[in-house]
C-alpha positions as CSV (number, residue, x, y, z in Angstrom):
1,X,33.7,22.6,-70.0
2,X,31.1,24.8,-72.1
3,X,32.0,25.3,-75.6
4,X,33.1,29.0,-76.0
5,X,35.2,31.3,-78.8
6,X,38.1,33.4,-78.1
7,X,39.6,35.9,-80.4
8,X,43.0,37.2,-79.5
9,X,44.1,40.6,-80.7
10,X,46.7,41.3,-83.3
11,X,48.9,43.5,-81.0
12,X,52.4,43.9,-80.5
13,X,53.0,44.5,-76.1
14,X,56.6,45.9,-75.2
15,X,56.6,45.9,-71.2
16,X,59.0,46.7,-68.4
17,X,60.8,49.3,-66.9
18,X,62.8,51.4,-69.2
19,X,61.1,49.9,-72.2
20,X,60.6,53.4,-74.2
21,X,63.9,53.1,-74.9
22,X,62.8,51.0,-77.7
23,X,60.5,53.3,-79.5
24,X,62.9,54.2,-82.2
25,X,63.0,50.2,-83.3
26,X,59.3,49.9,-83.1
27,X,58.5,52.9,-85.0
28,X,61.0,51.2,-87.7
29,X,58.7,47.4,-87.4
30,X,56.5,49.4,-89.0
31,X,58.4,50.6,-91.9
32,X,56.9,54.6,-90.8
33,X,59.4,57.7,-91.3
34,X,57.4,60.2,-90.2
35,X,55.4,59.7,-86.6
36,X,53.3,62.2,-84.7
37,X,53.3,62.7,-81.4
38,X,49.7,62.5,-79.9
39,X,49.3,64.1,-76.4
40,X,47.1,66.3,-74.0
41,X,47.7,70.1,-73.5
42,X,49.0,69.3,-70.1
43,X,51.2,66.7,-71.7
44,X,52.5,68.8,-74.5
45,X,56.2,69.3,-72.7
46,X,56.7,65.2,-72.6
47,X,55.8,65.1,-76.2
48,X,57.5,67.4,-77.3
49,X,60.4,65.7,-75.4
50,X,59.6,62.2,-77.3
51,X,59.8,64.4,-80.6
52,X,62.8,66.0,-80.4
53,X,63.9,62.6,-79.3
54,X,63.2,60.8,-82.2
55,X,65.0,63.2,-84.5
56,X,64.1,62.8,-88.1
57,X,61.5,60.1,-87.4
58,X,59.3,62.7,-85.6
59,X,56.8,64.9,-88.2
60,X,55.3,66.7,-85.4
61,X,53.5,67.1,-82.6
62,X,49.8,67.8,-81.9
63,X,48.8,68.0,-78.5
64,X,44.9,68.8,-78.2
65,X,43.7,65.1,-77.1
66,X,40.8,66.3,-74.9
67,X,38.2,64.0,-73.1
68,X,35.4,61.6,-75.0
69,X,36.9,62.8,-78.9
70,X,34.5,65.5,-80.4
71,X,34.4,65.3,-83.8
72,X,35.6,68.8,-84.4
73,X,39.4,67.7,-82.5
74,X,38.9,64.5,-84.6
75,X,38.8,66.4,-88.0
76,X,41.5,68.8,-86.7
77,X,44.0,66.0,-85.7
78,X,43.6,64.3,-88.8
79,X,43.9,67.4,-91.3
80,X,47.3,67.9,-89.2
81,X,48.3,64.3,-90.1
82,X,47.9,64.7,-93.8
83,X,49.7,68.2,-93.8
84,X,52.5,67.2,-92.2
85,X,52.8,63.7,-94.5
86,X,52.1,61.8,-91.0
87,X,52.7,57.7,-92.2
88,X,52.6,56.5,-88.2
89,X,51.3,58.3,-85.1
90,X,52.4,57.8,-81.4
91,X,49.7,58.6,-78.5
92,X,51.5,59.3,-75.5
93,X,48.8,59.6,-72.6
94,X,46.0,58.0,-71.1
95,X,42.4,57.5,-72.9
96,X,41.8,60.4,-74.5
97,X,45.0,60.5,-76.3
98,X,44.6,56.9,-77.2
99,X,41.2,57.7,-78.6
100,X,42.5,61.0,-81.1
101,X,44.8,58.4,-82.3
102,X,42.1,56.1,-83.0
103,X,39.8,58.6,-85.0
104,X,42.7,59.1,-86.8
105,X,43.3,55.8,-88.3
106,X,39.6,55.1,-88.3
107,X,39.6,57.4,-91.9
108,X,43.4,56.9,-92.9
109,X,44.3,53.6,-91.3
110,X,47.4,55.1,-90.0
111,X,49.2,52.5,-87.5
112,X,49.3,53.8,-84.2
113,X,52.3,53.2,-81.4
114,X,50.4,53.8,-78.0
115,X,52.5,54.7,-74.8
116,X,50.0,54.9,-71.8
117,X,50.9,57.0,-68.7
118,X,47.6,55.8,-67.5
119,X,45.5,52.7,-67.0
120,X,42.8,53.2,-68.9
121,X,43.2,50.4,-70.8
122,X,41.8,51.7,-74.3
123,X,45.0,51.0,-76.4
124,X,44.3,47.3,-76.1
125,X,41.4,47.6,-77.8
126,X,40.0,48.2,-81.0
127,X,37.1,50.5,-79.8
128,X,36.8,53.7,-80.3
129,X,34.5,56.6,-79.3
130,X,33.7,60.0,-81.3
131,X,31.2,62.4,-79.1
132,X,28.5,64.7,-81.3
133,X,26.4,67.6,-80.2
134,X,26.7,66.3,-76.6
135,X,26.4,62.2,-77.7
136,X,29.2,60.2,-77.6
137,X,28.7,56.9,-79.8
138,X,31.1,53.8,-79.8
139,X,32.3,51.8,-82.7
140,X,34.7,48.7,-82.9
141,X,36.6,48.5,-86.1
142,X,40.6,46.9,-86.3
143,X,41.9,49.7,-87.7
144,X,42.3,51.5,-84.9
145,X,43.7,49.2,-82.8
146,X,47.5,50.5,-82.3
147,X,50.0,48.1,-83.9
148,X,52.3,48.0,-80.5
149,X,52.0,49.3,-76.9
150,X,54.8,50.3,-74.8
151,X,54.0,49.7,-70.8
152,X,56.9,51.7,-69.6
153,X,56.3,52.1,-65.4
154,X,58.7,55.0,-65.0
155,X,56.3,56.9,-67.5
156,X,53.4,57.0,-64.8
157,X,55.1,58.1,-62.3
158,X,54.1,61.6,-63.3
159,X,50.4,60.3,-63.0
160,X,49.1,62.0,-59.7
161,X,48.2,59.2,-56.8
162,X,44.5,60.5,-56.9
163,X,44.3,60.4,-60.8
164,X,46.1,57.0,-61.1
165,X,44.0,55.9,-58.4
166,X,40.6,56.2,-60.4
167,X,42.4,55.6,-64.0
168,X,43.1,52.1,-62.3
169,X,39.4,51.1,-60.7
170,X,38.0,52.8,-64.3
171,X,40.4,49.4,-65.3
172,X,38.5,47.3,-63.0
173,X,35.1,48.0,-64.5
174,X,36.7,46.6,-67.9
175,X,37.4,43.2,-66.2
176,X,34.4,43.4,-64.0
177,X,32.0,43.7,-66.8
178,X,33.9,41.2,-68.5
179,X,32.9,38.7,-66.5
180,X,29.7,38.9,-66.7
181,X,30.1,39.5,-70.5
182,X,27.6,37.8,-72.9
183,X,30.1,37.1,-74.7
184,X,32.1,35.7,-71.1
185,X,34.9,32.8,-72.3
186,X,37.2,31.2,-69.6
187,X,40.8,32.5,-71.3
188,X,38.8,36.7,-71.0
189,X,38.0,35.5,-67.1
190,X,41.5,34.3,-66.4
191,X,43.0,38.0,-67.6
192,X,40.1,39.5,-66.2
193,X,40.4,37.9,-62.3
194,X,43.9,38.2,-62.6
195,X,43.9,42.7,-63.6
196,X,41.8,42.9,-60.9
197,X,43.5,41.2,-58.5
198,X,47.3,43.3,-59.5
199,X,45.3,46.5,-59.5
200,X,43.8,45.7,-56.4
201,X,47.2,45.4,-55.0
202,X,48.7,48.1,-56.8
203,X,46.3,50.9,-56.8
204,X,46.9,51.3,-52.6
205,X,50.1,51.2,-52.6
206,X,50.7,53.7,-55.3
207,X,48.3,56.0,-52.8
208,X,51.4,55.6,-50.5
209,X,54.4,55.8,-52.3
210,X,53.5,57.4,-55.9
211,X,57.1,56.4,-57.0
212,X,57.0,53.1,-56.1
213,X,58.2,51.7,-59.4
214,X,57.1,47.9,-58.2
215,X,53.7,48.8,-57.2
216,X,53.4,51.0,-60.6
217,X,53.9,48.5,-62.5
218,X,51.5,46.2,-61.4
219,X,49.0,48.2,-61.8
220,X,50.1,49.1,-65.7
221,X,50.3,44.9,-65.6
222,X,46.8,44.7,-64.3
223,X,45.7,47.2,-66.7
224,X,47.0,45.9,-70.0
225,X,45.0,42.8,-68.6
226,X,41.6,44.4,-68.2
227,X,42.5,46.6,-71.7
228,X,43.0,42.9,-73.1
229,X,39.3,41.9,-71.5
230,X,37.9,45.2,-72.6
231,X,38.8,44.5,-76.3
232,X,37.8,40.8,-76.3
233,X,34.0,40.8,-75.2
234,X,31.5,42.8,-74.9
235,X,30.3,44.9,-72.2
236,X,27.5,45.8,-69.9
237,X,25.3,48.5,-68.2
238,X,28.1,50.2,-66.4
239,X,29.9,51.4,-70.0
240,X,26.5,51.9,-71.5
241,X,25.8,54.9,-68.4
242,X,29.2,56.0,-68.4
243,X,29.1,57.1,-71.8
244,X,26.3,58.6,-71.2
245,X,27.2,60.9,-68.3
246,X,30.9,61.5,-69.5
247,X,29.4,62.5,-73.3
248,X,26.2,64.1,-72.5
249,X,27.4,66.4,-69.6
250,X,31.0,66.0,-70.0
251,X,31.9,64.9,-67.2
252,X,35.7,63.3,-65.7
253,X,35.9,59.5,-67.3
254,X,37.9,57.8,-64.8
255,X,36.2,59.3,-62.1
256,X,32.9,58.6,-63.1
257,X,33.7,55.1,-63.8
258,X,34.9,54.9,-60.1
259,X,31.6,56.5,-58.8
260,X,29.1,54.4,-61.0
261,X,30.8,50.6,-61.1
262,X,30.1,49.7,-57.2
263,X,25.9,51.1,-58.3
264,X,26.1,48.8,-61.1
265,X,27.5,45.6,-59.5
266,X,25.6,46.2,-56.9
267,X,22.9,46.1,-59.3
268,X,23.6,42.8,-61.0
269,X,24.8,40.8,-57.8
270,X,22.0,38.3,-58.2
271,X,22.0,37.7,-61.8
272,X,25.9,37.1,-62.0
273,X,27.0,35.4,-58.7
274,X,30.0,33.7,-60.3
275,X,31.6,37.2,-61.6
276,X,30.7,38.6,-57.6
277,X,32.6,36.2,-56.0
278,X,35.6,36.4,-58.5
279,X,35.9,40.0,-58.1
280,X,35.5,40.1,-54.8
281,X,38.0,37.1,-54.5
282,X,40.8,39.3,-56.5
283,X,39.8,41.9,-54.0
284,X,40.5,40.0,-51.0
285,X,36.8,40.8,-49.8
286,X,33.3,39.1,-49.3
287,X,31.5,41.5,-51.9
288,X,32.4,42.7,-54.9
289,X,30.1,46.1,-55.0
290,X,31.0,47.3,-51.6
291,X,35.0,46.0,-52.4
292,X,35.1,48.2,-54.8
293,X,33.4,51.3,-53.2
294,X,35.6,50.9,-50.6
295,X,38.5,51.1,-52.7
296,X,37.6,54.4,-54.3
297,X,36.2,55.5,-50.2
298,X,39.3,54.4,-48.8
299,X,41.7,55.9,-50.8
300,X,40.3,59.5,-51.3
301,X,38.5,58.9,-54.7
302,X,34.9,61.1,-54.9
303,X,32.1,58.7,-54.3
304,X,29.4,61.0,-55.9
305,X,28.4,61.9,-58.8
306,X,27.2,65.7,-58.1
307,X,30.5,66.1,-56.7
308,X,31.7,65.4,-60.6
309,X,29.6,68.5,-61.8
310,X,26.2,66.6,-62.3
311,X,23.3,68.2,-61.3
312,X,19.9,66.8,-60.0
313,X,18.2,67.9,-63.2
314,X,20.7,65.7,-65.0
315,X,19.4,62.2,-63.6
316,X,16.1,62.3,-65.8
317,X,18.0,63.5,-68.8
318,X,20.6,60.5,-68.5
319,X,17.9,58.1,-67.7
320,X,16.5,58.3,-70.4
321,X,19.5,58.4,-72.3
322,X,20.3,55.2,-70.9
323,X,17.2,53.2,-71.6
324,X,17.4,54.3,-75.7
325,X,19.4,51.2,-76.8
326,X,20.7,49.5,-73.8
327,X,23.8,47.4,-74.0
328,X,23.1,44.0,-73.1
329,X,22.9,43.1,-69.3
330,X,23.1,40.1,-66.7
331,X,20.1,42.0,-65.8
332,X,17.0,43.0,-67.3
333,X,17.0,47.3,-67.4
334,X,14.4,48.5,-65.4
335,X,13.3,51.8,-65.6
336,X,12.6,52.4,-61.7
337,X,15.9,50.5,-60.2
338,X,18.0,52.1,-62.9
339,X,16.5,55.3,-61.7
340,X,17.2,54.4,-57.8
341,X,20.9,53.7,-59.0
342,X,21.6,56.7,-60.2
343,X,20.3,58.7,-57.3
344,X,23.0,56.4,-55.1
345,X,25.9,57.2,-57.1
346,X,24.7,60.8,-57.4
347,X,24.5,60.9,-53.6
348,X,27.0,58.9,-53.2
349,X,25.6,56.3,-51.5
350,X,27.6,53.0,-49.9
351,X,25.6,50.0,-52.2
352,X,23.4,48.3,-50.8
């Protein structure tokens, strides 16, 4: 066997059905008083639940977690933290709510309890993203990787089948990318063969019975996994153009990680043949790219990026974006295929 380092992550995982239950103790691990309760607009109501909840422990709630972090809801968020004497914050949500918490304890280090309701994965890792005048730029740093996660099943149930359906294959682009990963190591494959493989089962089920508590949970299972892959090594071309699109012209992040991952495997088939066959192995399928289009087809995801609110004129604007400090890539960036990838997922194109 090749040499290779791993680095696992200082994280506390609380996971099963029913598991919230224990939020009180875990708040009191961390020797906090006084927690905030992170959450979207349209999640306000379940915060606001979890608050009253947690009684005396609970300093407030601030629910205004939008997509890819501005700065300006960053600021906000953390000026509400230090008025209300905030020494522990709770984010209760998917991504974005993750990712207020994480700008939070980027400037005060305040520990963060994370509660997903979706699988985006970011609360295993200690990434975080702040979007500027229409740029979104990424940062790793420990501080804001939240103390604990609670997986809780029951809690995504509210998750619609067509959201939890992209929230999971934006999952799968963690582990896929992961295996092809510069920084690739044997113990970051296992997890991320394995999240694949439980999402790939999941996610279809979930289509057919949204309250199917088994199926649920192994797809929050598959997504702590390809969270855990995410935060271990480095990624690829696909993140690099999502955070593009999503920050530049704002558009949906799981959705156009589940438009854009098929483009971008399809993309580096020949330069990482060992990652293919493993995700299309977890798949149950001869090709990863068109496994995971079909996935997204199958099940009602859109497949196009100008259904997503990006217009033609957009393509030049995010190519170029794109080529200004590429991530690293199995494959070299090319200006013209990159350009010919875009146009598919903006078409929505099966790959090829």
């Amino acid at each position: 066997m090749e040499p290779f380092i791993y680095n696992g992550l200082p994280s506390r995982v609380i996971f099963g059905e029913g598991t919230l239950d224990q939020i009180e103790r875990e708040i009191g691990l961390l020797g906090a008083t006084r927690a905030i309760v992170l959450a979207t607009p349209q999640q306000r109501e379940q915060a606001e639940a979890l608050a009253t909840r947690l009684g005396s422990r609970a300093a407030g709630v601030y629910a205004e977690a939008v997509m890819h972090v501005p700065v300006e809801t960053a600021h906000a968020a953390r000026a509400f933290a230090s008025r209300v004497g905030a020494d522990c914050a709770i984010a209760l949500g998917g991504g974005s709510t993750t990712g207020l918490g994480k700008a939070i304890a980027l400037e005060t280090s305040l520990p963060i309890i994370a509660i997903p309701t979706t699988y985006a994965g970011s609360e295993m890792t200690p990434i975080y993203g702040l979007t500027e005048a229409g740029i979104k730029k990424t940062g790793r740093d420990l501080r804001v990787l939240p103390k604990t996660v609670i997986y809780d099943p029951a809690l995504t149930t509210t998750l619609p089948s067509a959201l939890s359906l992209t929230s999971g294959i934006n999952a799968i682009a963690h582990a896929a990318e992961g295996l092809y990963a510069k920084d690739a190591n044997p113990i970051v494959s296992l997890m991320a063969e394995e999240g694949i493989r439980a999402l790939g089962a999941g996610l279809p089920r979930v289509m057919i019975e949204p309250d199917d508590l088994s199926a649920r949970g192994d797809c929050l299972y598959g997504a702590w996994l390809c969270g855990s892959v995410l935060g271990s090594v480095g990624m690829a071309l696909h993140h690099k153009l999502c955070h593009t699109l999503g920050g530049t012209f704002n558009l949906p992040h799981a959705e156009t990680h589940t438009i854009v991952l098929p483009h971008v495997l399809a993309y580096n088939r020949e330069a990482a043949p060992d990652a293919m066959k493993r995700i299309a192995r977890a798949l149950c399928a001869d090709d990863a790219a068109q496994a995971v289009f079909d996935l997204g087809h199958a099940n009602g995801a859109a497949i196009a990026l100008k259904d997503i609110g990006l217009t033609a004129d957009d393509l030049d604007i995010a190519l170029e974006l794109a080529l200004k400090n590429p991530y690293w890539n199995p494959r070299t960036i090319e200006r013209a295929p990159l350009r010919s990838l875009l146009e598919n997922a903006f078409e929505g194109r099966r790959p090829t």
